[in-house]
C-alpha positions as CSV (number, residue, x, y, z in Angstrom):
1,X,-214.7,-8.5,-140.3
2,X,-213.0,-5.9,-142.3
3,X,-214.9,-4.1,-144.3
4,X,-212.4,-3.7,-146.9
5,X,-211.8,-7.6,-147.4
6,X,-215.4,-8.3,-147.3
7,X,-215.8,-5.8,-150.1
8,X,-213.3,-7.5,-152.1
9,X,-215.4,-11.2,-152.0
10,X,-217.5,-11.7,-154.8
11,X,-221.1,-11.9,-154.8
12,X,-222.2,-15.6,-154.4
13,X,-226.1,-15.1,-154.6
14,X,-228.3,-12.9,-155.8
15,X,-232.4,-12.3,-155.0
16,X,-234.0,-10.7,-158.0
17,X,-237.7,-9.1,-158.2
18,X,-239.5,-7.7,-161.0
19,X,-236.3,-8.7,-163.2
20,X,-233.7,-7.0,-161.4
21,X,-231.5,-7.8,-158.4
22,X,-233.1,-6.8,-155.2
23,X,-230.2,-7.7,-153.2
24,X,-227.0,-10.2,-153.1
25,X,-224.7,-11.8,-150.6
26,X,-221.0,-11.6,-151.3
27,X,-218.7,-14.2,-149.7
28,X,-215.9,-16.6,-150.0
29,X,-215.1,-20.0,-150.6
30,X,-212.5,-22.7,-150.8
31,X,-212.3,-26.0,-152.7
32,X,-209.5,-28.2,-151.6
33,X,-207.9,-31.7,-152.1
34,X,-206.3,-33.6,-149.5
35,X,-202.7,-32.6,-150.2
36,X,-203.8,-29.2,-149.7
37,X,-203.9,-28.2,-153.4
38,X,-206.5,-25.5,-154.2
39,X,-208.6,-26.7,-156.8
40,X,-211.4,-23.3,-156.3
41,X,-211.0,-20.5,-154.6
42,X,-213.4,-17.5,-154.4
43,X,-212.8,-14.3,-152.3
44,X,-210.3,-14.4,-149.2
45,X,-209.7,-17.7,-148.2
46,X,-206.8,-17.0,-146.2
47,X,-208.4,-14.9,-143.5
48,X,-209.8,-16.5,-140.0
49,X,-212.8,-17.1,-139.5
50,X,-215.1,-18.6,-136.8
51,X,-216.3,-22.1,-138.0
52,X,-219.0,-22.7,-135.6
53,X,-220.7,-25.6,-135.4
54,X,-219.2,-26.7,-139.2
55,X,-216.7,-28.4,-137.6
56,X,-219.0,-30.7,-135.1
57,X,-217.5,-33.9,-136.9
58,X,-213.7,-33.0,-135.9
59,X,-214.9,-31.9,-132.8
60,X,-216.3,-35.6,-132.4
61,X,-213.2,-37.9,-133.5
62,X,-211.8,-38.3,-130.0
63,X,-214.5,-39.7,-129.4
64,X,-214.3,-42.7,-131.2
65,X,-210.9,-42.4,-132.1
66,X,-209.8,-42.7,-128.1
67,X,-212.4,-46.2,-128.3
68,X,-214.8,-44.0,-126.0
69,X,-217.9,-44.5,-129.0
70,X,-217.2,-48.5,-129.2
71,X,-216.7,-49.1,-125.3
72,X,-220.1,-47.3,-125.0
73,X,-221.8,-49.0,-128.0
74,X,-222.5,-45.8,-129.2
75,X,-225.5,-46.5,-132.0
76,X,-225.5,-44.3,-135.6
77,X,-227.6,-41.9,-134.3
78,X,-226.0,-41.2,-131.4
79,X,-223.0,-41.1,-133.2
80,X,-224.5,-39.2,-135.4
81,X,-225.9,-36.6,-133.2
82,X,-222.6,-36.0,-131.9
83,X,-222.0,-34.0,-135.0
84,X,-225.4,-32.3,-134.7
85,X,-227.1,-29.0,-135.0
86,X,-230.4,-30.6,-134.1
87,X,-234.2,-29.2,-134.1
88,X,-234.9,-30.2,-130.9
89,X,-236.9,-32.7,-131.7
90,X,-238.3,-35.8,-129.3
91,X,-235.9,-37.9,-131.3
92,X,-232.9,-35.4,-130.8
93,X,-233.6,-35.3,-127.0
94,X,-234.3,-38.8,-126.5
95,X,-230.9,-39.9,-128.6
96,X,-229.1,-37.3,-126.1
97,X,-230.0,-38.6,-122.9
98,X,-229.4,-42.1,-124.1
99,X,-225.8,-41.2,-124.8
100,X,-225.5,-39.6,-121.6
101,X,-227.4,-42.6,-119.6
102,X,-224.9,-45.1,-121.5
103,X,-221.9,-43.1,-119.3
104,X,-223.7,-43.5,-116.3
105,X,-224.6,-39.8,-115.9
106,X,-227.8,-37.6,-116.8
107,X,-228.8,-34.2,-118.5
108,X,-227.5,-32.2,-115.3
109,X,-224.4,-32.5,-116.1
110,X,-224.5,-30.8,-119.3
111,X,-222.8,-27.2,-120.0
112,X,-224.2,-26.1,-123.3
113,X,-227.0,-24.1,-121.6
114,X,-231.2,-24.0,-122.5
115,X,-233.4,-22.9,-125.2
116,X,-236.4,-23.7,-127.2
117,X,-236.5,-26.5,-130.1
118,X,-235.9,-24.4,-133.2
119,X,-238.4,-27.1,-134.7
120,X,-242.0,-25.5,-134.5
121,X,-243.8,-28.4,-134.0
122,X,-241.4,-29.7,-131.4
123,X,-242.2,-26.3,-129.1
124,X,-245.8,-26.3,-129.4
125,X,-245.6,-29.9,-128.0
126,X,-243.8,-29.1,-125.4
127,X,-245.9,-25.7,-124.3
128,X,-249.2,-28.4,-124.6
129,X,-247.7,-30.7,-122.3
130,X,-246.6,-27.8,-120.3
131,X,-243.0,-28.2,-119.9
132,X,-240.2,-26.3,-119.9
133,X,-237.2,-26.7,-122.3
134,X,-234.3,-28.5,-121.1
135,X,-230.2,-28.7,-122.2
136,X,-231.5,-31.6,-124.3
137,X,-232.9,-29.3,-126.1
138,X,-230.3,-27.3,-126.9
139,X,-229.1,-27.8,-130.7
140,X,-225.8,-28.5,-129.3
141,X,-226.7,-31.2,-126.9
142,X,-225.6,-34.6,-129.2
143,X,-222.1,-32.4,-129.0
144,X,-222.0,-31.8,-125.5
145,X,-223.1,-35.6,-125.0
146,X,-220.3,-36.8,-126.9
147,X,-218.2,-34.5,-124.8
148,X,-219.2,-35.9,-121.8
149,X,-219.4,-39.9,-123.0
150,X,-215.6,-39.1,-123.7
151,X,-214.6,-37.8,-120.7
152,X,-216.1,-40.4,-118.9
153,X,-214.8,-42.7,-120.3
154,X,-211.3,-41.0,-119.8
155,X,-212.1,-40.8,-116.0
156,X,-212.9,-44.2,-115.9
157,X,-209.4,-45.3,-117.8
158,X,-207.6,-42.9,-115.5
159,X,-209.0,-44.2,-112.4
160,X,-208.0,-41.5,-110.7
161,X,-208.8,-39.7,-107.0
162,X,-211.1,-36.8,-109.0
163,X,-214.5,-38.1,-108.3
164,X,-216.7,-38.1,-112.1
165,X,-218.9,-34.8,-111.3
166,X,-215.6,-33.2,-110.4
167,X,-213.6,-34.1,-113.5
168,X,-217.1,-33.6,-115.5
169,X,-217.2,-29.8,-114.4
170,X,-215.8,-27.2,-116.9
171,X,-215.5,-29.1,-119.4
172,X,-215.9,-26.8,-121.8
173,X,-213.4,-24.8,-120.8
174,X,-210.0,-24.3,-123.1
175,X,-207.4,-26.5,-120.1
176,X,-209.8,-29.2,-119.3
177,X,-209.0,-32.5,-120.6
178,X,-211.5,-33.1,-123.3
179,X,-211.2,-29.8,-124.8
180,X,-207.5,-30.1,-124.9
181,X,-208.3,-33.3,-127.1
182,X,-211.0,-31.2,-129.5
183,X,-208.4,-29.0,-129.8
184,X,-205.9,-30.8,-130.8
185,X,-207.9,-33.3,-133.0
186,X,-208.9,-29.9,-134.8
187,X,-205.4,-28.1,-135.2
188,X,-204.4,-31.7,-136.6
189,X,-206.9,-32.1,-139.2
190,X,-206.5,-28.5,-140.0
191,X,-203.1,-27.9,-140.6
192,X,-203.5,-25.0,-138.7
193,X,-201.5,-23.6,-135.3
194,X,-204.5,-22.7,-133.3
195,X,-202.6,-20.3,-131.1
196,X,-201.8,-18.0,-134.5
197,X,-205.4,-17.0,-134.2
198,X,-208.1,-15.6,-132.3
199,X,-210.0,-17.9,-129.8
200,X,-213.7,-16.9,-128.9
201,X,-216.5,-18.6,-127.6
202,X,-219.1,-20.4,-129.5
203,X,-222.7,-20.2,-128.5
204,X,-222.6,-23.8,-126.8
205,X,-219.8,-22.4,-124.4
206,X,-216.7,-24.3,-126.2
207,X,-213.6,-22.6,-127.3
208,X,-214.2,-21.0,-130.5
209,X,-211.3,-20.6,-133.0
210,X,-210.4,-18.9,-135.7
211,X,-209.5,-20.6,-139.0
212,X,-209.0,-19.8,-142.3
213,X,-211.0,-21.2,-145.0
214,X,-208.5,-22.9,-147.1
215,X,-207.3,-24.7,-144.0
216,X,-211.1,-25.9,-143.0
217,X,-211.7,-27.4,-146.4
218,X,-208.0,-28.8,-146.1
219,X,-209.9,-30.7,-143.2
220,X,-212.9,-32.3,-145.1
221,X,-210.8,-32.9,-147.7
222,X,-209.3,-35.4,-144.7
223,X,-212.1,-36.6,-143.4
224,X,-213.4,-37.3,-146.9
225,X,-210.7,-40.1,-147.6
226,X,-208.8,-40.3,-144.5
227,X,-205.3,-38.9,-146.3
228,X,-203.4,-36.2,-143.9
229,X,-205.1,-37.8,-140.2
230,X,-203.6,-40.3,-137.8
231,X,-204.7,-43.7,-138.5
232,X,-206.7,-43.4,-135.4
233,X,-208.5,-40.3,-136.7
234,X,-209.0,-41.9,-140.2
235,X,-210.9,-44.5,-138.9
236,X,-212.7,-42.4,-136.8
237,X,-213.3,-39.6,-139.7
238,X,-215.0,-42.8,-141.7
239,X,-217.3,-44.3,-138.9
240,X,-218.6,-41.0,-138.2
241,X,-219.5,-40.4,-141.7
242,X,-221.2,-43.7,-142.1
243,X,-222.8,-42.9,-139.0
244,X,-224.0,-39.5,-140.7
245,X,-224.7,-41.1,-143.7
246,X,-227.1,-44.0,-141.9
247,X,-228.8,-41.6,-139.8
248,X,-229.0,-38.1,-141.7
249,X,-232.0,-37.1,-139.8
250,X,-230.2,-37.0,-136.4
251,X,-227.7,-34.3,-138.0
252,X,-230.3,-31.6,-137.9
253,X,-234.1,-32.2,-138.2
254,X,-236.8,-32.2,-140.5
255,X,-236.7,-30.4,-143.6
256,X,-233.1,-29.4,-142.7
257,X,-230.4,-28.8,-145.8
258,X,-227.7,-31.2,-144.3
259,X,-230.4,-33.7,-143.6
260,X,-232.5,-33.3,-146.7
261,X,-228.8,-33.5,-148.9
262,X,-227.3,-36.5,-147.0
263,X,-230.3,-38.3,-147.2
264,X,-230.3,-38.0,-150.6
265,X,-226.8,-38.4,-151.5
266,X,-225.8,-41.0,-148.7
267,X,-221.8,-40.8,-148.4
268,X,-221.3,-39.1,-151.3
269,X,-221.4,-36.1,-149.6
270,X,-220.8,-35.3,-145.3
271,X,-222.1,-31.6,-144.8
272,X,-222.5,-29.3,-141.8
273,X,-223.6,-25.5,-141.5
274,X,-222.3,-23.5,-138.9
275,X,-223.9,-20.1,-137.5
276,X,-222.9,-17.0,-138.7
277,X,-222.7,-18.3,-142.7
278,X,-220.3,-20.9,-143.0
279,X,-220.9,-23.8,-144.9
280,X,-218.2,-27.3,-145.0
281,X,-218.6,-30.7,-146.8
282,X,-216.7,-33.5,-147.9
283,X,-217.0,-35.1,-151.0
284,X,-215.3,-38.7,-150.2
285,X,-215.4,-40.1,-154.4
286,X,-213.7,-36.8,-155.4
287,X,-211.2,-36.4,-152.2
288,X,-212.7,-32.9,-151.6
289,X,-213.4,-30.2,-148.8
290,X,-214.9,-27.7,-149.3
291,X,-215.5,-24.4,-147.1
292,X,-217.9,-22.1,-147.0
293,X,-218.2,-18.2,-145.6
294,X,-221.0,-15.7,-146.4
295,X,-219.9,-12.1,-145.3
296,X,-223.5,-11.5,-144.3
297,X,-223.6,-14.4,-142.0
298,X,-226.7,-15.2,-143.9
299,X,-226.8,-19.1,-143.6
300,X,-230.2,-20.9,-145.7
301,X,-230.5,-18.4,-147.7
302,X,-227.4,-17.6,-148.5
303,X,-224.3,-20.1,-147.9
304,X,-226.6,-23.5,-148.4
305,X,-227.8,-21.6,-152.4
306,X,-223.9,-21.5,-152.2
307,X,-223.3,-25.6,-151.3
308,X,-225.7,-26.8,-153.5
309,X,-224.4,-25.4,-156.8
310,X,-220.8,-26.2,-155.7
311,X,-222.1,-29.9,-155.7
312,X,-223.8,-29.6,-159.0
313,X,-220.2,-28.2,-160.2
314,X,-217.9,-30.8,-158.4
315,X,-220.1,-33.6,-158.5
316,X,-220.9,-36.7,-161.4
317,X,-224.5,-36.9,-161.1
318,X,-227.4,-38.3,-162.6
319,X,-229.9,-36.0,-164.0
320,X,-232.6,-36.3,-161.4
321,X,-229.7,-35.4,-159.3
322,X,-228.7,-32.5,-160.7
323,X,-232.1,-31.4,-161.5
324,X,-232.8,-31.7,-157.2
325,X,-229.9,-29.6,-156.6
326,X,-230.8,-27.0,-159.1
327,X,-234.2,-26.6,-157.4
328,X,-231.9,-25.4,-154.4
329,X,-229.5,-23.4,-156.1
330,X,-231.7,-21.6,-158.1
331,X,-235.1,-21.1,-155.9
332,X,-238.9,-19.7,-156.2
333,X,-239.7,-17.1,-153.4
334,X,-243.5,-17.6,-152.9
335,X,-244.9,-14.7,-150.8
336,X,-247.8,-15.7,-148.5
337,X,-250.5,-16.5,-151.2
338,X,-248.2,-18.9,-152.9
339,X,-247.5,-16.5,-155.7
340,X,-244.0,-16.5,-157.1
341,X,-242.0,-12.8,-156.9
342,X,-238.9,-13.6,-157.6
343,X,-235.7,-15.9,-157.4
344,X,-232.7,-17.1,-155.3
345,X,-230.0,-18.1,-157.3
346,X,-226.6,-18.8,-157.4
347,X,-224.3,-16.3,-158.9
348,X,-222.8,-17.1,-162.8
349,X,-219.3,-16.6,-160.8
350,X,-220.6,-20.2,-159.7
351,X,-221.6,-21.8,-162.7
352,X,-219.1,-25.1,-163.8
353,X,-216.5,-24.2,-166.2
């Protein structure tokens, strides 16, 4: 980032102490209706970023927008955990090989690499049974199963010479078929030329690209209503948030934001994180995306502070409602003997107007 433009981003949280402000996170933001008009806009919303994982959802609609999901009977939470950042859990893991076993292939063949459940509970069960993680495990895994359901499915349509493990190899590289398709269901619901920017790659071994935030909440605003996709797209933007909104757990894990949220607020409101402090929703009953980048990278306690007192602003809500977000927006930090030292709150530059 350059240090310059992060300068210039306001500060969207501050942690005080003792009465004065310990430290902040500065950051930028981007509130956007489906015709692209700009309804909030904080900091520099026109540079590229790297979404991360904030964009599992558009990552997932050729999935079911190519049939793939319905030919496979794909359930919620698989559906669901397509669009995941899971915990690891024994539910996340199970849910993944199901997928996979549904396309007629098995963990194996998976490409998003190995690591420990991020979900404590989860890793001390597997160390007592004495096992080793696997790439179920891997927070990526309901992606990378929907990645591989899909391009089954395509070999199967296909029919062609390529045996499956051959066509299944790299295919999480930029010019293999099912990336071409993420790529292109992306750019669409973006608005944005993907070869104007910078191309990484994300943790899970996908293409990453760069985007800038106006054009990411440009996309939620899509998904939340449909408006701007290809009929096929729509319908698959609206049975993936159902799916979401039936089966929040299967999005993240216990005691997650995006879980905790969606659970509360059903399909009022589709949210994602992404690493590195970035932040997306869609707010389907006000036609809204909105996108989220902390300069810091600082994600839960920095860009979800952020989300949660952009849907106190943006959202009608009851005041039980409101009174739940504001316990996230503006937090207690407890230190170890459950004595409160300070705060975590929401900058004023937030507040509703």
């Amino acid at each position: 980032m350059n240090a310059a433009a992060a300068s210039a981003d306001p500060i969207l949280v501050q942690a005080t102490r003792g009465g004065i402000v310990e430290s902040f996170h500065r950051g930028a933001l981007a509130v956007v209706d489906a015709d692209g008009a700009v309804v909030l806009a904080l900091g520099d919303v026109e540079r590229p970023i790297f979404p991360r994982s904030a964009v599992k959802l558009l990552q997932a609609l050729p999935l079911v927008a190519s049939g793939a999901a319905e030919r496979l009977a794909l359930t919620d939470e698989e559906l669901a955990l397509a669009c995941a950042s899971h915990s690891g859990e024994a539910a996340h893991a199970r849910t993944a090989a199901a997928m996979l076993a549904k396309a007629g292939v098995d963990a194996s063949v998976l490409e998003c690499g190995t690591h420990w459940p991020y979900n404590e509970v989860a890793q001390r069960e597997l160390v007592r049974r004495g096992e080793e993680p696997s790439a179920l495990h891997n927070n990526c895994s309901g992606k990378h199963s929907g990645f591989v359901c899909l391009a089954c499915d395509m070999h199967g349509r296909e029919k062609g010479g390529e045996s499956l493990r051959g066509f299944l190899s790299g295919y999480v590289q930029p010019e293999h078929p099912v990336m071409r398709e993420v790529s292109a269901a992306l750019q669409a619901a973006t608005g944005w030329d993907l070869a104007k920017s910078a191309r990484g790659v994300d943790g899970c071994s996908i293409p990453a690209h760069a985007l800038p935030l106006k054009n990411l909440a440009l996309a939620f605003a899509r998904v939340a209503g449909g408006v701007g996709l290809s009929p096929e797209h729509a319908r698959a933007a609206k049975r993936l948030r159902e799916a979401v909104a039936r089966a929040p757990f299967f999005t993240s894990g216990t005691g997650k934001f995006d879980a905790r949220v969606m659970t509360r607020f059903g399909e009022r409101v589709y949210c994602k994180v992404g690493a590195e402090g970035v932040h997306c929703a869609a707010l389907p009953e006000r036609g809204l995306g909105i996108a989220i980048k902390m300069d810091d990278g600082n994600t839960s306690r920095a860009c979800e502070v952020v989300l949660a007192a952009l849907l106190q602003r943006l959202l009608p809500l009851a005041d039980a409602d409101a009174a739940w977000l504001g316990g996230l927006s503006d937090q207690a930090l407890v230190n170890r003997k459950a004595i409160e030292i300070g705060r975590l709150q929401a900058s004023a530059v937030l507040a509703a107007r």
